[in-house]
N, C-alpha and C positions, 0 to 999 in steps of 0.2 A: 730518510726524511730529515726533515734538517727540525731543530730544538734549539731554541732560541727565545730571551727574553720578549724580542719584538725585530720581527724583521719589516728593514724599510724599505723592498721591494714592493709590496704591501700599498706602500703609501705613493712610491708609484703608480701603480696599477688606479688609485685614484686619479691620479695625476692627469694619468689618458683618459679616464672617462672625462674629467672636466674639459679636456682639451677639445672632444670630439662633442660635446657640447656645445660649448663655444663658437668652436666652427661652424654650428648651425646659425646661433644668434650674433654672429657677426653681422653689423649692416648689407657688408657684401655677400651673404650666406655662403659659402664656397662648399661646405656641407651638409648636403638638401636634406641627408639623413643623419645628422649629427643625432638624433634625436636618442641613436643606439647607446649613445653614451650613459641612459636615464637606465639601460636593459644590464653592462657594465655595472654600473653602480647596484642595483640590485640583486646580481648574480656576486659579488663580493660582499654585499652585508649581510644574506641569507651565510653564506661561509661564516663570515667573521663573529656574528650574531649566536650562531649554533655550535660554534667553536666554544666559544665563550659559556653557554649556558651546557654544553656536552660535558666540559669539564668540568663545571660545577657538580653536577648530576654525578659526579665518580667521590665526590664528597658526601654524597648521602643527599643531599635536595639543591632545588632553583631557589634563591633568597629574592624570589617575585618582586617584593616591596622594594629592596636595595637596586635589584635590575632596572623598574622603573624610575628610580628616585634618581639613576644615574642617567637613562636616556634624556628625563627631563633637564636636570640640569645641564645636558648637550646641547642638545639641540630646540629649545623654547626659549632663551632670553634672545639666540639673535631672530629667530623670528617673528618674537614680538617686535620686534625692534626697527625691522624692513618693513611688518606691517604696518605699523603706526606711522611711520615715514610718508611709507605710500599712500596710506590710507589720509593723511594729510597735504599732501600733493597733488592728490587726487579731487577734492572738497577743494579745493584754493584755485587750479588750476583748470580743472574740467568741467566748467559750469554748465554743461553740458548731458551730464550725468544726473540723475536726481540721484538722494544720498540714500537711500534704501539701497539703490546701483553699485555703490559704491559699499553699504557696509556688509551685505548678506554675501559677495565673495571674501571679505575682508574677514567674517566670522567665519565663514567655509574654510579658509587660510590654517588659522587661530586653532581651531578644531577639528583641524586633521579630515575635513570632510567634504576636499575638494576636487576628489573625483569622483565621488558622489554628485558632486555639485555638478561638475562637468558631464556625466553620464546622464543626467537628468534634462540635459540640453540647455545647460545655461553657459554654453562654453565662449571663452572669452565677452563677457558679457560687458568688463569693464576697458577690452581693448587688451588684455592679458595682462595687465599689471599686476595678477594674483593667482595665473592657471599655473606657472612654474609648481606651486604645491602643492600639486595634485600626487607629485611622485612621492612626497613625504607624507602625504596619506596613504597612499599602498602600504608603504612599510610599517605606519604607528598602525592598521587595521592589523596588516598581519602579524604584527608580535603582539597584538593582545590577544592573542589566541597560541601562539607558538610554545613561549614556555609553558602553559597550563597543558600543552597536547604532549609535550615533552615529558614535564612530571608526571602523567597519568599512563601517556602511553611507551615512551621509550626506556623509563623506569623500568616498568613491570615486563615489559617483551619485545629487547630491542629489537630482535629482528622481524615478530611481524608489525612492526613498528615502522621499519624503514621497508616494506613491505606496501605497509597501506600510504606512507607517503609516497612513494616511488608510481605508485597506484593514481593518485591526486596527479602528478605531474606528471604524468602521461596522460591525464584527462584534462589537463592544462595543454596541453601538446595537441591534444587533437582538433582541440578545437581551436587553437591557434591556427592550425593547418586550414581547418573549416572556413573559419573568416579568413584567410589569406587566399586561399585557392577558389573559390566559389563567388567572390565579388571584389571588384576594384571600385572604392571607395574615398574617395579623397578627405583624409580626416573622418574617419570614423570616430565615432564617438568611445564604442566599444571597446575596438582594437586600439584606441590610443590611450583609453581611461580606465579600460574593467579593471579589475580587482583579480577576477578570475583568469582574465588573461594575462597580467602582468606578474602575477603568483608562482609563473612558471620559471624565470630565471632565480627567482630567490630561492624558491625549493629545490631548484638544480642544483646551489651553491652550499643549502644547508644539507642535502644529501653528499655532495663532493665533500663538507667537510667533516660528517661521520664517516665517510669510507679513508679518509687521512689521517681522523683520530683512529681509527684501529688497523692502521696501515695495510689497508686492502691495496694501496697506490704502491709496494715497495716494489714493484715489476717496470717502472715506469723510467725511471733515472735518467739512462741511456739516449731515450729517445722522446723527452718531456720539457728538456731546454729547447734543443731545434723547432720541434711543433710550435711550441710557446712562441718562438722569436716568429716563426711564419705568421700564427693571429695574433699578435701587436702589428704588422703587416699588414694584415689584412683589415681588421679592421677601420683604419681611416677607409680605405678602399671599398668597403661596404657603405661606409657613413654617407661618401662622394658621390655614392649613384644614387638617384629622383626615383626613390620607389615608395612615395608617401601616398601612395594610394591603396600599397600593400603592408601595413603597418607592424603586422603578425608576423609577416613572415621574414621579416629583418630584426624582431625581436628572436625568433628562434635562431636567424645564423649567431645572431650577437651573444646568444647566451653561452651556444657551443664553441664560439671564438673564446670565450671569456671562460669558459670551463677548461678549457686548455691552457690558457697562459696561467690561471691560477693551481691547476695539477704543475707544471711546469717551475712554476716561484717554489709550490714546496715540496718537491723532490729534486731537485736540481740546483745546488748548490753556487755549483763552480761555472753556470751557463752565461753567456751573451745575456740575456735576456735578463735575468738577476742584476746584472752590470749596468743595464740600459732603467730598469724601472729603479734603482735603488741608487742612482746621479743625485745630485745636487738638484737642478731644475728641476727633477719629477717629484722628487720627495716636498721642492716648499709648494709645487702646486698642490699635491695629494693635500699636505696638512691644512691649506689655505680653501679646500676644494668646495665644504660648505660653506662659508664665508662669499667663495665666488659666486655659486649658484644661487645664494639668496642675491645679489645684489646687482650681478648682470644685466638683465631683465631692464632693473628702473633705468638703470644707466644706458641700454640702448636705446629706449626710448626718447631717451634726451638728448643723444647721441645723432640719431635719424633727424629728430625735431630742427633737430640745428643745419646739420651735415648731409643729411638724405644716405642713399646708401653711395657711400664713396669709400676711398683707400683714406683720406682722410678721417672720415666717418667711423670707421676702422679704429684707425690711432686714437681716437677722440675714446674711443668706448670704452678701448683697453686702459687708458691712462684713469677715465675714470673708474669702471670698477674695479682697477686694483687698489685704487685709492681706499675704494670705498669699503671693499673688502678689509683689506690689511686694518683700519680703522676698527671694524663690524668686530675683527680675530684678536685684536690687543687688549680693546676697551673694553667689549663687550662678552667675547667668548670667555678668554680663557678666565679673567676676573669672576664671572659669576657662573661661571662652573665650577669653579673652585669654592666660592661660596655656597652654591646652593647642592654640592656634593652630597649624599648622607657620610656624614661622617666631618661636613665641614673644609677647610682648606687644608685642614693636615692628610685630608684621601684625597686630595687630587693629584693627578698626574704633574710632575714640574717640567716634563719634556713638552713634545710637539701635540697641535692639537689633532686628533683621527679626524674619524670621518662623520656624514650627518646625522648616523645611526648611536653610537656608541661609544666611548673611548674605552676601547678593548685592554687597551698597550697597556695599563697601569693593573687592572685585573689581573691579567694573564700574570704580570711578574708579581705580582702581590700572592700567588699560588705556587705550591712546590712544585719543579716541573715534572711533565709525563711523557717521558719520549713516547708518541714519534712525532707528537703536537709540531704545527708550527703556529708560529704568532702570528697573529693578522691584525692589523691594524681597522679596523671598519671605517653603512647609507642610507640616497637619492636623492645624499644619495644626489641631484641633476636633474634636469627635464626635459620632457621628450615633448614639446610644443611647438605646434608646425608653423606659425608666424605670428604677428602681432600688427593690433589696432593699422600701424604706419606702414605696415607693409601696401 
């Protein structure tokens, strides 16, 4: 296993999920199922998330309050940030909307409560200028229960600890299977918003990374680069095919794609595959990757409004949200999470920004290491939104 301060394959492995994101919300959509990207981002910050608090846990407790004090200052100033934008863009420009329309997804947004919102059948209600965050609700739902289930239960009896998770996701799994196999649905509400369905790549990822932290994986080495490099392969190729009527069940290949190339990242050192996700290009997407996925969205909108879906259309989208991003990452990111850090600007990380979930990279090395640990950089995290208003 590889031990390391912070490995930037890692940051990578974002890199692709945003990519195949993207791909979806492009004007020209090129992929119908970019959506797998949202499943990606989940199945690595369920790892990087449990990495993170596993180690802790070998200290004697979860320091709950510091944990949360550090997600919020990640990932809440640029959120507010896109939503007040929108949420003023929207009131100026869409007179169309009454402003209840516009604020009760814009609070959904805000409070992490927007696949609830959406499961409730108020999906796209504003034209999607606000469903992207429904996938950073899955994730604040489930860690507000993750470390408390950790402390209580993985404390006292790890094994039937990872027992009864393992338990959970496989009841995550079946019924994934259930709704994929038994109705073709187009945009389901369930299969694209539950809680309970979407739970299952994250707990794949936080169970892959207790079987890593106690090197259950050291059999793998050999034959964990190659796999790897096959599902980064593979998945655009999943993303590419119109199976948006089956939503579950391209979350299950996705998750298994994504369980593989992350066993692969860390036991396999010296792989292709480490080479290809820890490049230059992947690593500024990975660190830029929340950034992107907050700011896409508004800019294809404006994008289409202007362009329609064209190759221009295209250019137009890209030029602006990286714009809008890189801005969102300088001004807004890294400054007030260095501010609203516990501990102030002297604990923040002075490298790269992670991912939408957590900034793992400065924890991890702020602690003495444990071989066989690897570092993970952390989500959704992306979103898995089948089209918008202008489509």
């Amino acid at each position: 296993m590889l031990d390391r301060a912070h490995d930037p394959a890692l940051d990578g492995v974002r890199g692709l999920a945003i990519l195949l994101v993207l791909g979806q919300h492009a004007p020209t959509r090129p992929l119908i199922d970019g959506f797998v990207g949202v499943t990606v981002f989940f199945c690595l910050s369920g790892y990087l998330i449990t990495t993170l608090l596993v180690r802790e846990l070998q200290g004697g407790t979860i320091e709950v309050r510091a944990f949360y004090g550090r997600r919020a200052a990640r990932i809440v100033p640029a959120l507010v940030t896109v939503v007040v934008v929108t949420t003023a863009v929207l009131l100026v420009v869409r007179r169309d909307l009454a402003t209840g329309q516009v604020l009760a997804p814009a609070g959904a947004a805000v409070t992490y409560t927007t696949s609830l919102f959406d499961w409730s059948n108020h999906v796209f209600v504003t034209g999607d200028y606000f469903n992207y965050t429904w996938s950073l609700s899955v994730e604040e739902q489930f860690y507000l229960v993750w470390p408390f289930a950790l402390l209580w239960g993985y404390r006292r009896h790890r094994r039937g600890f990872v027992v009864a998770a393992a338990a959970l996701a496989t009841l995550c799994l079946a019924l994934s299977v259930y709704l994929g196999v038994t109705r073709a649905v187009r945009y389901d509400q369930h299969e694209y918003f539950g809680t309970d369905v979407n739970a299952l790549p994250i707990l794949a990822g936080a169970l892959l990374a207790i079987a890593v932290h106690h090197g259950r994986l050291s059999w793998t080495p050999r034959r964990a680069g190659p796999a790897a490099l096959a599902a980064v392969v593979l998945l655009p190729l999943l993303a590419h095919h119109d199976d948006t009527d089956r939503p579950a069940l391209v979350t299950l290949a996705g998750t298994a794609l994504t369980l593989v190339i992350l066993a692969g990242v860390g036991t396999a050192p010296r792989s292709a595959v480490r080479q290809l996700l820890a490049s230059r290009p992947m690593r500024w997407l990975g660190e830029r990757s929340y950034s992107i996925y907050l700011w896409n969205v508004l800019a294809r909108i404006a994008a289409l409004a202007l362009l329609g879906h064209t190759l221009v259309g295209d250019a137009a989208w890209v030029a602006l949200f990286v714009a809008l991003s890189e801005a969102s990452f300088r001004f807004v990111e890294r400054p007030l999470r260095a501010a609203l850090r516990p501990g102030g600007r002297s604990a923040a990380a002075p490298g790269s920004l992670a991912v939408p979930v957590v900034e793992v990279r400065a924890e991890l090395a702020s602690k003495p290491p444990r071989p066989p640990l690897v570092e993970l950089v952390e989500t959704p995290e992306p979103c898995r939104q089948p089209g918008i208003a202008a489509d």
